[in-house]
PAMAR-92913 format. One record per residue: z, x, y of N, C-alpha, C, O in turn. Coordinates in steps of 0.001 Angstrom, whole numbers, plus 524288, in hexadecimal, padded with zeros to 5 digits. Atoms other than C-alpha are relative to their C-alpha. Last residue first. Layout:
ZXYZXYZXYZXY ...
This chain:
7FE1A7FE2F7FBE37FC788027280DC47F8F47FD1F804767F8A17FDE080933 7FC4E805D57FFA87F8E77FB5A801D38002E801DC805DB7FE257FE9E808C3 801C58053E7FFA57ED79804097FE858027C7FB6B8016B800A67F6F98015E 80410801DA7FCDE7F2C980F6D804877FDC87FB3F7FEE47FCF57F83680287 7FD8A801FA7FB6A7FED480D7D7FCA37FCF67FEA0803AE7FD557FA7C80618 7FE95803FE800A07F80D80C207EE93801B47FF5B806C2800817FB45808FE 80729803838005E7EE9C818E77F163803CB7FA5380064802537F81780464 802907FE847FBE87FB458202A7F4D57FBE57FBAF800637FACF7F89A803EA 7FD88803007FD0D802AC81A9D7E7DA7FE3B7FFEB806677FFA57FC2180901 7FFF7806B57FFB57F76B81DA17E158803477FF2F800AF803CB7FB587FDD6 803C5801888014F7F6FC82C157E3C57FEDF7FA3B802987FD767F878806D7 800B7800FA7FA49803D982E027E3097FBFE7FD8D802CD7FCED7F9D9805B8 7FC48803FC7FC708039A829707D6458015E7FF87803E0802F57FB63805BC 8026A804B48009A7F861833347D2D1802297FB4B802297FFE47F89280569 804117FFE67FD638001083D7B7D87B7FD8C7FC46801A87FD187FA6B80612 7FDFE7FF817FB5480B1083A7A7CFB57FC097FF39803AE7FB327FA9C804BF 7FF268048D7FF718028983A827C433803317FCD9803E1802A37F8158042F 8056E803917FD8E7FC74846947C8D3801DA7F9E080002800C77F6CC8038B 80044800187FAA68088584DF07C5907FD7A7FBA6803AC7FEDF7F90780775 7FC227FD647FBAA8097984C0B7B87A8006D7FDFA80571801907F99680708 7F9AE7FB8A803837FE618463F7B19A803998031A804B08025F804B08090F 7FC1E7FB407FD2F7F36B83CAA7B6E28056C801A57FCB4808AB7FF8B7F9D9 801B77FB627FB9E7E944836CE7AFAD8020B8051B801E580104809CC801A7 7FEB67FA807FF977F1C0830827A5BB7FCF5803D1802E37FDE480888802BF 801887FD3C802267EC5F8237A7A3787FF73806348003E7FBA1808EB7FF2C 7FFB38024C8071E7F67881CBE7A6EA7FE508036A7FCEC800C7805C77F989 7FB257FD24802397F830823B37B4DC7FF8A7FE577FA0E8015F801437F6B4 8011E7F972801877E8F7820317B5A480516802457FF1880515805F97FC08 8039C7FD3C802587EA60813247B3827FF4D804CA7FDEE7FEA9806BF7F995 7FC9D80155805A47F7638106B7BBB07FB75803D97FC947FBCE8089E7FC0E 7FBAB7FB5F800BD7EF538168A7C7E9802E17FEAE7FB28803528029D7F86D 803227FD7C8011E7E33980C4F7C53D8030E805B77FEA880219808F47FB3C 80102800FA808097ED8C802197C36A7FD2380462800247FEAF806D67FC4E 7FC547FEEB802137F449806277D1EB7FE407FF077FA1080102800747F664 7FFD47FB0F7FFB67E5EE807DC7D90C8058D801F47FAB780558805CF7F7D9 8051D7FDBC803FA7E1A77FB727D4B4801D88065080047800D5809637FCB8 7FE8F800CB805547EE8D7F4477D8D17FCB0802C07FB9F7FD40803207F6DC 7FA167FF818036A7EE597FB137E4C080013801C67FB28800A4805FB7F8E6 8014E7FBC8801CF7DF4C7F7317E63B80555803CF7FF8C8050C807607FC55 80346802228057D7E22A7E8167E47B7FF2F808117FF547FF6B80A167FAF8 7FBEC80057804657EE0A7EB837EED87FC087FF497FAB07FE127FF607F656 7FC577FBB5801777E3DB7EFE07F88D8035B800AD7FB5A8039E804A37F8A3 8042D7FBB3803777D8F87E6DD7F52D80308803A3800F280254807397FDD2 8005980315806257E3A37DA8B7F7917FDD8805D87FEA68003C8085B7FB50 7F97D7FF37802357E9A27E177806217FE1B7FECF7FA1880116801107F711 7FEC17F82B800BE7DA2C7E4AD8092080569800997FD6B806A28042B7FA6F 802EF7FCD3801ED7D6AB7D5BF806BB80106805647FEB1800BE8079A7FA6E 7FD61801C0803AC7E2D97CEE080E0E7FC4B803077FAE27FEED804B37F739 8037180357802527DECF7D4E781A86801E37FFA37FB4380499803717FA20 7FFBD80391800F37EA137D9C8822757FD137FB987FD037FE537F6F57FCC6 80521802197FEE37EE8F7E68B81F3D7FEEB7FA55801028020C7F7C47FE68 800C6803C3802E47FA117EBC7824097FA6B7FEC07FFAB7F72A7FF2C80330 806FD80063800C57FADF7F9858288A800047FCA27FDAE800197FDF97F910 802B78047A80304809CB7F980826897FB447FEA77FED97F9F57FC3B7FAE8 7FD167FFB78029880E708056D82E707FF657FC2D7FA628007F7FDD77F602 8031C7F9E48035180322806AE83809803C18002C7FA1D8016B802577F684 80470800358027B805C17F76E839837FE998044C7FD957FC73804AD7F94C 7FDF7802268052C814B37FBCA83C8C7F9957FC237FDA47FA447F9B27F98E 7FC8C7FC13805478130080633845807FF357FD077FB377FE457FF067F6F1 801E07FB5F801658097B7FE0884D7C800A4803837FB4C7FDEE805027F79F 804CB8030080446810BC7F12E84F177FB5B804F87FCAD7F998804AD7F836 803237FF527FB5281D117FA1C855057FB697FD807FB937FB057FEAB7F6ED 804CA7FC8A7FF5B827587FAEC84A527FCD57FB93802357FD437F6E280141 7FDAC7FC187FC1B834F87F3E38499A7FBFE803C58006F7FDC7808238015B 800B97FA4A800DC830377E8E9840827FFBE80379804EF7FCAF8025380876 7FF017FC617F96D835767DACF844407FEB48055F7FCAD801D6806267F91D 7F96A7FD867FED4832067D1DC836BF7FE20804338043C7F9AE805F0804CE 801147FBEF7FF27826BF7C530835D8803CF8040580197806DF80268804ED 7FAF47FA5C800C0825557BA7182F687FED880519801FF7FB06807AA80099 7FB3C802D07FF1381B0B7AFAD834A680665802F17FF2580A788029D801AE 80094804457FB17811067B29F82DBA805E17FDF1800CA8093E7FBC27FE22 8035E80430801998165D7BCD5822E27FF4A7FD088050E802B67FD8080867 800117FD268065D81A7B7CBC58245C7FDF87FAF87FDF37FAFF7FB587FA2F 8004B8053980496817D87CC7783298800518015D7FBF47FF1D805C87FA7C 802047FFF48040881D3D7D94C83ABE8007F7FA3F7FC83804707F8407FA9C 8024A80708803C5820CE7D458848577FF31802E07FB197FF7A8069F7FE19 803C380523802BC823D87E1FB84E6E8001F7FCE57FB7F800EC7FDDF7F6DC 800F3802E58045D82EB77E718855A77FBF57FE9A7FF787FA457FB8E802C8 8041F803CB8008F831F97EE9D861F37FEE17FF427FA337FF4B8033E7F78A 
């Protein structure tokens, strides 16, 4: 069994997962608001992380960390 996945009105490709699996898998959002204030806080989160690697906060180890960090914080917000 297949589902419909849309990608524009009117286009749409055969995906081999159950409608279920593949929302839990995508969690789309659909209001056009939360998708903008997500990526606006991204972009706030990824200058605020530049910043502080600049200004030398972190040393060694931590700076790793730190980049985990905000790549975590970046996915949840997109995710």
């Amino acid at each position: 069994q297949f589902y419909r996945f849309v990608i524009f009105p009117g286009k749409w490709i055969k995906v081999w997962y159950d409608r279920l699996t593949l929302l839990a898998l995508l969690d789309r959002t659909e209001d056009i608001k939360e998708n903008i204030f997500a990526v606006l806080l991204v972009v706030l989160v990824s200058l605020l992380g530049f910043l502080t690697l600049n200004q030398g906060f972190c040393k060694d180890i931590w700076v790793l960390l730190f980049c985990l960090v905000m790549a975590s914080c970046q996915y949840s917000l997109l995710k």
